[in-house]
VOPAGU-2260 file (C-alpha; in pm, 1 decimal, decimal comma):
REM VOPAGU-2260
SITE   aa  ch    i         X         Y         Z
SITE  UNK   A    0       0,0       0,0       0,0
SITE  UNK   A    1     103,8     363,4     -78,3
SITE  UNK   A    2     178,9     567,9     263,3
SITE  UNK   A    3     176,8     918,8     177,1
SITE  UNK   A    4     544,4     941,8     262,4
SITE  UNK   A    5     650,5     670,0      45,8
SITE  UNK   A    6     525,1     864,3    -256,6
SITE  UNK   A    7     661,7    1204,1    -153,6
SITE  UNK   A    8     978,9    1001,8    -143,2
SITE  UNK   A    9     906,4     833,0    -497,2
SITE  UNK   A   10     814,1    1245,5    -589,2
SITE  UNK   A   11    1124,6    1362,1    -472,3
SITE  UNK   A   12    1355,2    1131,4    -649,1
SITE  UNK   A   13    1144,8    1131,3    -994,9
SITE  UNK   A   14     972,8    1469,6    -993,2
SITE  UNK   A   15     673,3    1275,3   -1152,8
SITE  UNK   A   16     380,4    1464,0   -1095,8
SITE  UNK   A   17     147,2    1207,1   -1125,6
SITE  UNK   A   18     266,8    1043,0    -838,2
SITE  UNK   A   19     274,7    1414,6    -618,1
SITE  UNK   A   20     -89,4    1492,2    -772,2
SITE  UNK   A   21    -236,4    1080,4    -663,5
SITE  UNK   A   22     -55,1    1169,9    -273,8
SITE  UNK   A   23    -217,3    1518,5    -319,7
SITE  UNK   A   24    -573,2    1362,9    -380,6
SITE  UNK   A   25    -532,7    1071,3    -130,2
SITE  UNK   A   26    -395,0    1226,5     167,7
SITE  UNK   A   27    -433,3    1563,3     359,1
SITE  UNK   A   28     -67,9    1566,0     457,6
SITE  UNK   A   29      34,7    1932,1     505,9
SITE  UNK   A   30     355,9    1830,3     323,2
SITE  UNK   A   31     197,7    1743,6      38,5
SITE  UNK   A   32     -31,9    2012,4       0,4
SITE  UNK   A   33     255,9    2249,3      54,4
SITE  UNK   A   34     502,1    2039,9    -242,7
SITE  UNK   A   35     158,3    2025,8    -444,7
SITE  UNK   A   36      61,4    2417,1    -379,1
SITE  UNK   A   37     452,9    2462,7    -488,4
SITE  UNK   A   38     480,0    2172,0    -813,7
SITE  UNK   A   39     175,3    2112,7    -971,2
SITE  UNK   A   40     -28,7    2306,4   -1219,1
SITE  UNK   A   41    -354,7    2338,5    -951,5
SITE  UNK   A   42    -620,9    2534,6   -1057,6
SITE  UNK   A   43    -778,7    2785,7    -844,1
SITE  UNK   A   44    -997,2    2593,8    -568,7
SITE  UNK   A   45    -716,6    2310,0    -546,2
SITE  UNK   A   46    -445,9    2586,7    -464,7
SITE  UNK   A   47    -713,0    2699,4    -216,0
SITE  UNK   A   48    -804,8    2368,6     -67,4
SITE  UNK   A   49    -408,8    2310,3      39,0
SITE  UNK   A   50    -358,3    2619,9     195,8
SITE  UNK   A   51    -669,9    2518,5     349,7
SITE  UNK   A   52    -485,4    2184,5     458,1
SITE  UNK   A   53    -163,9    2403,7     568,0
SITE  UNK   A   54    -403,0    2618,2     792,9
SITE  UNK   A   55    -585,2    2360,1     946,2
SITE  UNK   A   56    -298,2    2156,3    1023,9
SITE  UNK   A   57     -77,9    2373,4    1186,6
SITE  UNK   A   58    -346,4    2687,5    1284,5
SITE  UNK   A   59     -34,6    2891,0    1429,4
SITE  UNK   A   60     148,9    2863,9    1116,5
SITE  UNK   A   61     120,4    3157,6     875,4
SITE  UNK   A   62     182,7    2988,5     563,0
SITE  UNK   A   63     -95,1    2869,9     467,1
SITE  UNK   A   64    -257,0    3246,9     592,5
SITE  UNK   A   65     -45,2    3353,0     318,9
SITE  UNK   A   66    -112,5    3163,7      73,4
SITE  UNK   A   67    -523,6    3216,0     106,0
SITE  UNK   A   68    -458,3    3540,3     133,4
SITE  UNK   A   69    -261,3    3596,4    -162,5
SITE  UNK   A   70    -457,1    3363,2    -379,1
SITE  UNK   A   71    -790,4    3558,8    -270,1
SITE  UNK   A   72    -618,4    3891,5    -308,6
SITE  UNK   A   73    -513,7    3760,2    -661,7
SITE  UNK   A   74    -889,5    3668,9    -766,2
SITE  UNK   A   75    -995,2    4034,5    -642,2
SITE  UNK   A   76   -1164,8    3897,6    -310,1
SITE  UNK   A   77    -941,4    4166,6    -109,3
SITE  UNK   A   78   -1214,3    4206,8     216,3
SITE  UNK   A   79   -1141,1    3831,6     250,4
SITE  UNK   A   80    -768,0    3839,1     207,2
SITE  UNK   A   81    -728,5    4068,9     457,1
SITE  UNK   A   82    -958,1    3900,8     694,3
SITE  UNK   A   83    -762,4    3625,4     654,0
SITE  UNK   A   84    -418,0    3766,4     706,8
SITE  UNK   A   85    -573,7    3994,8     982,1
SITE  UNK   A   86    -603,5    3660,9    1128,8
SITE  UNK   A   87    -279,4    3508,8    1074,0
SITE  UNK   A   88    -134,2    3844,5    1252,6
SITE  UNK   A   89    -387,1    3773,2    1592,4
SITE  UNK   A   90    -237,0    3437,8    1600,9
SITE  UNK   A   91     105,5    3588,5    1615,4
């Protein structure tokens, strides 16, 4: 069976994205997200969806803040970018 770190590992030394994209799908590893977020072509809502992971995982992190934020900011949702990195700051 296929651990999510055994096919980070397989990602890492082959850089085939089908194998980052199947751990992306299968697990919620904040690892992942963060190597998918970073490697693969997501689309909007999948980008989303691992900072989502990133946030939930480690709430006092700011990364994945950041990431929403800029990725709202980006689709011209400012109110809730800076909601969201008002946020990141109280956590601070």
């Amino acid at each position: 069976q296929r651990s999510a770190t055994s096919l980070l590992a397989v990602w890492e030394l082959t850089k085939d994205e089908a194998i980052l994209r199947e751990a992306f799908k299968r697990f919620g590893d904040p690892l992942i997200a963060l190597h998918a977020f970073q490697y693969l072509g997501l689309s909007k809502e999948e980008k989303l969806a691992a900072a989502a992971r990133l946030e939930q995982a480690h709430p006092g992190s700011p990364i994945g803040a950041m990431l929403s934020g800029a990725l709202l900011a980006k689709d011209g949702r400012s109110a809730e970018a800076i909601a969201k990195l008002q946020v990141m700051v109280r956590h601070e």
